[in-house]
C-alpha positions in Angstrom: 135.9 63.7 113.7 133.3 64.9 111.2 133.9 64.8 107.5 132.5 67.8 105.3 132.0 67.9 101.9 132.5 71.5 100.5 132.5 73.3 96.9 134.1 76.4 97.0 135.8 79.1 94.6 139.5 79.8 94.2 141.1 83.1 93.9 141.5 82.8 89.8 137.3 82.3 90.0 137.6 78.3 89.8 135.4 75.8 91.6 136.9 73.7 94.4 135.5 70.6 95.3 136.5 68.3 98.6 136.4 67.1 101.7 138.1 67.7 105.0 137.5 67.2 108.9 136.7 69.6 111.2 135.3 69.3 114.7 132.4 71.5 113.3 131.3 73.6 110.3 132.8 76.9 112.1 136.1 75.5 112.4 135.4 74.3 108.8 135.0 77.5 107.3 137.9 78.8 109.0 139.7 76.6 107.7 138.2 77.1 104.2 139.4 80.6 104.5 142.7 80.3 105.7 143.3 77.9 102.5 141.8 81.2 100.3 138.9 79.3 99.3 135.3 81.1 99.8 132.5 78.4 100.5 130.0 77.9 98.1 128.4 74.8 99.5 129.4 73.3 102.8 127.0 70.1 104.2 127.9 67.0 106.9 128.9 64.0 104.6 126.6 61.1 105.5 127.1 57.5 104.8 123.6 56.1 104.0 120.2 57.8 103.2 121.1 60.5 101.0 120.7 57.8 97.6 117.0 58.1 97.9 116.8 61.7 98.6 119.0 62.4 95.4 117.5 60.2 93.1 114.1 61.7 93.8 115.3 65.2 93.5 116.7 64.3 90.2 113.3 62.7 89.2 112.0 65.8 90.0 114.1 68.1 88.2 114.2 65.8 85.1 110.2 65.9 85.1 110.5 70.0 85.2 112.9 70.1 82.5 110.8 68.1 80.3 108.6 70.9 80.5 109.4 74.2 78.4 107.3 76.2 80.1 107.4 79.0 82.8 108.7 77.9 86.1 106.7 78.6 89.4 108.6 79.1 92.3 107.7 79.3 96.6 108.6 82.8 97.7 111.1 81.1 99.6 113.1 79.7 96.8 112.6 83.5 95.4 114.0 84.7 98.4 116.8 82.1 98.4 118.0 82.6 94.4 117.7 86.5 95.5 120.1 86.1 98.6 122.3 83.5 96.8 123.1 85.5 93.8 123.5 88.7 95.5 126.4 87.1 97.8 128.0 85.7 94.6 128.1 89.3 92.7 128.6 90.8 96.0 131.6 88.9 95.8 133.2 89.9 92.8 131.6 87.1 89.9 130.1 88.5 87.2 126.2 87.3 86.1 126.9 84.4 84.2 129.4 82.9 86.1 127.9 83.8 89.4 124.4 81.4 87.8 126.5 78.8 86.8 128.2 78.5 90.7 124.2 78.6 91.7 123.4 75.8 88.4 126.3 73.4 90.1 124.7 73.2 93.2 123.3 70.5 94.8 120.8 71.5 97.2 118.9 74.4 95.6 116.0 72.1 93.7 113.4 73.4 91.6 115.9 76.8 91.5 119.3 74.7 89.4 116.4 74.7 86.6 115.5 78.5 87.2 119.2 79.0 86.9 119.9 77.3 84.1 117.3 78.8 81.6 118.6 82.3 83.1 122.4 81.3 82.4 121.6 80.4 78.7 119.1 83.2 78.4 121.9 85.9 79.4 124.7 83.8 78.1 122.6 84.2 74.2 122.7 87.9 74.8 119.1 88.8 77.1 118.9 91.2 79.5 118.6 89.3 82.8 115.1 91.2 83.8 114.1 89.9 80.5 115.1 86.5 81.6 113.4 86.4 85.1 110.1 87.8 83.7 110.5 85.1 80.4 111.7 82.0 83.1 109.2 82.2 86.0 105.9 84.3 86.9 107.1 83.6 90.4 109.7 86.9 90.5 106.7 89.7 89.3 106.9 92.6 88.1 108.3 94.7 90.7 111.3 92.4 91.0 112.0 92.4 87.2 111.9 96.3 87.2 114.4 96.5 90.3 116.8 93.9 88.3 116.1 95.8 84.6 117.1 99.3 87.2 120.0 97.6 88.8 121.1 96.7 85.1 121.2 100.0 84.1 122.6 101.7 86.8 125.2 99.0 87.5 124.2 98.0 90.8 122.8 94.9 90.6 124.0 93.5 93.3 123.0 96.3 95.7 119.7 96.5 94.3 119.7 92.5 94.8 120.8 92.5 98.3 118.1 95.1 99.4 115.7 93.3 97.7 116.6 90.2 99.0 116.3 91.9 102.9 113.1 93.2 101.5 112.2 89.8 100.5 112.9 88.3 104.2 111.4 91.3 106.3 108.1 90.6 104.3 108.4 86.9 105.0 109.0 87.6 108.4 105.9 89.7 109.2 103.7 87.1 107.3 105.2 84.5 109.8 104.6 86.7 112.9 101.5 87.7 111.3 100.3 83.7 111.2 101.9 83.3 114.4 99.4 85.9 115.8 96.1 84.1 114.4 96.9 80.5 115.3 95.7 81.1 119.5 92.7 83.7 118.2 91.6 81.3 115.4 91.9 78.4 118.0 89.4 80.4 119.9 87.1 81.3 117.2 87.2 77.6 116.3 86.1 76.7 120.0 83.6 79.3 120.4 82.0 78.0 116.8 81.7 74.9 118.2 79.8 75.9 121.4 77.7 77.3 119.6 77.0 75.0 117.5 76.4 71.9 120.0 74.0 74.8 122.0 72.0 75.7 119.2 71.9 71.9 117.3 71.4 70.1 120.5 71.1 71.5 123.7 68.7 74.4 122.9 66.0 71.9 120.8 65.9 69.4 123.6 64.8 72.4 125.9 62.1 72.8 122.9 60.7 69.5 123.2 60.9 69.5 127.1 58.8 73.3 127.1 56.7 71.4 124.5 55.7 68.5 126.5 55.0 70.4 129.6 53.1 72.8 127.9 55.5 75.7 129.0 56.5 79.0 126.4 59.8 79.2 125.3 61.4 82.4 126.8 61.7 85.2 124.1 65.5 85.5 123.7 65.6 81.5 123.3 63.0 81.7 120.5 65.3 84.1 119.1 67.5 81.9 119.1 66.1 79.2 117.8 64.6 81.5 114.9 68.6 82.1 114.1 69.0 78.6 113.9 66.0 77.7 111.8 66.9 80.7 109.3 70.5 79.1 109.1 69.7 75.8 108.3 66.7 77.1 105.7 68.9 79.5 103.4 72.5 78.9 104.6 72.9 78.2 100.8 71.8 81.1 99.7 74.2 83.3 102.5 77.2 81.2 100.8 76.2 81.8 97.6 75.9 86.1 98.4 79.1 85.7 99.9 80.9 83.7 97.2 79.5 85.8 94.5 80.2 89.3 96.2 84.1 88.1 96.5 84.1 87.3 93.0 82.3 90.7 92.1 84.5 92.5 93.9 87.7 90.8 92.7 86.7 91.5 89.2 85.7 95.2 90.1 88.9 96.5 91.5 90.8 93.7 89.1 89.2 96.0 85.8 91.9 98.6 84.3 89.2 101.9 85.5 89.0 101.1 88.9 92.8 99.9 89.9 94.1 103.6 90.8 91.0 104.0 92.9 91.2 100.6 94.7 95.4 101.1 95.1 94.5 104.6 96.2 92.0 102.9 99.1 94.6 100.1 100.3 96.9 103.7 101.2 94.3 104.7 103.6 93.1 101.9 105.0 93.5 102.1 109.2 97.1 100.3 110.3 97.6 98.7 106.7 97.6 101.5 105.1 99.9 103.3 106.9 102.4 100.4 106.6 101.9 100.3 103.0 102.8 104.0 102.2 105.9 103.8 104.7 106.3 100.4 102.4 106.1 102.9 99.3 108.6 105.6 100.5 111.3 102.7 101.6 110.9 101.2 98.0 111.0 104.2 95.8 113.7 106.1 98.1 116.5 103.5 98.0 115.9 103.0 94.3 116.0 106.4 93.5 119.2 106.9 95.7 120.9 103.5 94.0 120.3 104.8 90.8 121.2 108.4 91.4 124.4 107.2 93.0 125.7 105.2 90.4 125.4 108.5 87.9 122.3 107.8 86.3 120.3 110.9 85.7 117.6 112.1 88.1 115.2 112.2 85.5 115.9 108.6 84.7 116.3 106.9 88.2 112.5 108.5 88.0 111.5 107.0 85.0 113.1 103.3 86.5 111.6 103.9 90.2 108.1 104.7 88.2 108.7 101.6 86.7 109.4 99.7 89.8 105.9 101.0 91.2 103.1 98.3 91.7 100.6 100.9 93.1 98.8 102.6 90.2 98.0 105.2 92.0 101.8 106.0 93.1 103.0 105.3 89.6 100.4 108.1 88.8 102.0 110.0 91.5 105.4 109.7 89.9 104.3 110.6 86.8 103.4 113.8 87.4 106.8 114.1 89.4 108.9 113.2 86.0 106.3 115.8 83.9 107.2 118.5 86.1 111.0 117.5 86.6 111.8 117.4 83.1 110.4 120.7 82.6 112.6 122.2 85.0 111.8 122.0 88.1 113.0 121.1 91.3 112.3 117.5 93.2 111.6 118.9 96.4 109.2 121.3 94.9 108.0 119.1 92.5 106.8 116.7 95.1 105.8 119.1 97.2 103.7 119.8 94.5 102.1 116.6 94.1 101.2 116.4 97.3 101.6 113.1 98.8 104.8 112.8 100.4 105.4 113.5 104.3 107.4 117.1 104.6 109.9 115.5 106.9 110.9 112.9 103.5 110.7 116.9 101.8 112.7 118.5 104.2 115.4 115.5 103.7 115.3 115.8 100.0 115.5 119.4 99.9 118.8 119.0 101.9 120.8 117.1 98.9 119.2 119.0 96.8 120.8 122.4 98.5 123.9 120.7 99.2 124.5 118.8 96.1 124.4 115.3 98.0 121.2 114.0 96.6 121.9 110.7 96.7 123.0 110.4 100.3 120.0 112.2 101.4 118.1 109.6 99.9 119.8 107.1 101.3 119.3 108.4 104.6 115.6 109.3 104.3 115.2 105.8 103.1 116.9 104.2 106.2 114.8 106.6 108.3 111.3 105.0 106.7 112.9 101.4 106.7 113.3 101.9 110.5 109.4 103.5 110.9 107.9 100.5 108.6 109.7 98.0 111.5 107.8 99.9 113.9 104.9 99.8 112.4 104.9 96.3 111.7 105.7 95.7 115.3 103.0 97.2 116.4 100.1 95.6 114.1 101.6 92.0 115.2 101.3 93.6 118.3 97.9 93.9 118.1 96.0 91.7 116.2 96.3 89.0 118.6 94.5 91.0 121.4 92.1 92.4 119.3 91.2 89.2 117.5 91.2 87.6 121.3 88.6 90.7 122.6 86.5 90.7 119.9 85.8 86.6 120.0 85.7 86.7 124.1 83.0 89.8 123.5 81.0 87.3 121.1 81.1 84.2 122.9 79.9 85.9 126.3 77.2 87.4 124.4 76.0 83.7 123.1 77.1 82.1 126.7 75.0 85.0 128.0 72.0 84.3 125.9 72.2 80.3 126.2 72.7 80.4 130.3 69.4 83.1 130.2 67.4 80.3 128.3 68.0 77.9 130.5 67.5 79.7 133.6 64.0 81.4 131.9 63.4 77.4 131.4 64.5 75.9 135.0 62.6 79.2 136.5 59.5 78.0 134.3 59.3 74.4 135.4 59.5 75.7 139.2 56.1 77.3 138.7 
């Protein structure tokens, strides 16, 4: 029967470590829990092959440590660390003990030395959004400001949970998103390369056999070849416009004047854009309704969700939202007022407002938008694979057309 190796936590908040057999790791767990022990870690024991493995993992992490400086993570160890510790809390631990379960495990990599400069940052008395944003780059800004809000309002976990989900749902349209390119990409890759061998081989031979005969080169295969002789004359030059226009443009919309207008643009951009603000409203709506809920003040939970705002343009949006709020007036009103949000996310609002459930509504109006941004993404996944697919079949008949005409012009030629 198979042997596991578990560490687990006891009841008074100790760490239990063992083995036992179980004919598989559900029967495992159950057993776990009967015994009132809640899993921590729970992996096959294995009698060979795992000496290597660890030894270079500890290479590793000694190498890191070595180094004092900021931390970079992959976005799926930020995901992992996020889901991890938000079980833990979720489960009663408070911080510090909850990052020093994380620090003792085995598996987690690069993150045990994440977690250990975060355990003695908050054990010496720093806020833990402080810590993320002083440990690793990887987190950003946005995540530090949800953890700094979750502070404050006492929901860390929650706030930590949804951000982990957040976290995974964005990770899962990048995957269906790549999923979607690999078949059109193939294509573009395949179509490229007919091209190629038509216009560097195929077509010039045809030159030379016109030439020798004395016969003129139909008109759209001097076209043709005029392409090909401009491309291999300044095809430095195109690179060069291209390279230095992406660079131009990064620095352009990277300068401090022109981020609200660039932010503003990404908002109204076809399909993206739509994703993004439904994105937006998600974001800002379960932050304001975790913060409201746990009795901070609405003009507050404002102040943190501005905060917790990437988009310049929406913090701007925000802004004027708190400026009119802590004058007196009304949220639904207020953003009304401002102009940008849908008056279905109004109506919602204005229904805790009237009621004095503010913080449900917002919880509801968020799961409403969470449920329309799955849609949404659906449907772009949906679609970029047959537009990417018509668009490259459109180009490569147009060249197939144009190659098959030049060498029907040329066989019709050497008939006469």
């Amino acid at each position: 029967m198979p042997i596991f190796v578990y560490k687990a936590l006891k009841a008074d908040g100790g760490i239990s470590i063992g083995e036992l057999e179980a004919a598989d790791r559900a029967e495992a767990f159950a057993r776990l829990d009967r015994g009132g022990l809640q899993p921590v870690t729970l992996d096959l024991k294995t009698e060979g092959g795992s000496g290597k493995s660890a030894a270079k993992a500890k290479a590793k992490e000694v190498a890191a440590e070595a180094s004092s400086g900021p931390v970079k993570l992959k976005k799926k160890d930020v995901v992992m660390f996020t889901e991890e510790l938000s079980e833990l809390l979720n489960a009663g631990l408070q911080l510090e003990p909850a990052l020093r379960v994380m620090e003792n495990r085995e598996e987690l990599g690069m993150l045990k030395l994440v977690t250990k400069r975060l355990r003695q940052e908050v054990r010496d008395g720093a806020a833990f959004s402080v810590a993320l944003r002083k440990t690793s780059p990887s987190f950003g800004d946005l995540y530090c400001s949800l953890a700094h809000a979750g502070e404050v309002s006492g929901a860390l976990a929650t706030i930590l949970s949804r951000q982990a989900k957040h976290l995974v749902s964005l990770q899962d349209l990048q995957s269906r998103v790549l999923m979607a390119l690999i078949y059109p990409f193939f294509l573009i890759g395949s179509g490229a390369a007919v091209v190629i061998l038509f216009v560097t081989f195929l077509i010039p031979k045809l030159t030379m056999l016109l030439k020798s005969m004395q016969s003129e080169m139909p008109a759209i295969g001097q076209f043709m070849l005029d392409m090909s002789d401009f491309l291999k004359a300044w095809w430095w030059i195109i690179l060069l416009l291209v390279v230095g226009s992406t660079v131009a443009f990064r620095a352009y919309i990277a300068a401090e004047q022109n981020r609200e207008w660039w932010d503003e643009t990404k908002l109204k951009l076809p399909l993206i854009g739509k994703v993004l603000r439904a994105r937006f409203f998600v974001q800002f709506l379960e932050t304001l309704a975790n913060l409201v809920g746990n009795g901070m003040t609405l003009l507050r939970s404002l102040e943190l969700s501005r905060d917790a705002t990437p988009n310049l343009f929406l913090k701007n949006k925000i802004v004027q939202i708190i400026d009119q709020v802590g004058e007196g007036g009304s949220l639904t009103k207020t953003m009304k007022r401002v102009g940008f949000f849908p008056p279905l996310l109004l109506d919602m609002v204005a229904v805790g407002e009237q009621t004095g459930q503010i913080g449900e509504s917002l919880e509801r109006a968020a799961a409403r938008y969470d449920k329309q941004l799955s849609k949404d993404i659906d449907k772009i996944s949906a679609l970029i694979q047959p537009v990417i697919v018509v668009t490259m079949a459109v180009l490569v008949g147009i060249m197939a057309y144009m190659m098959i005409s030049v060498i029907f012009e040329t066989i019709g030629g050497l008939n006469r």
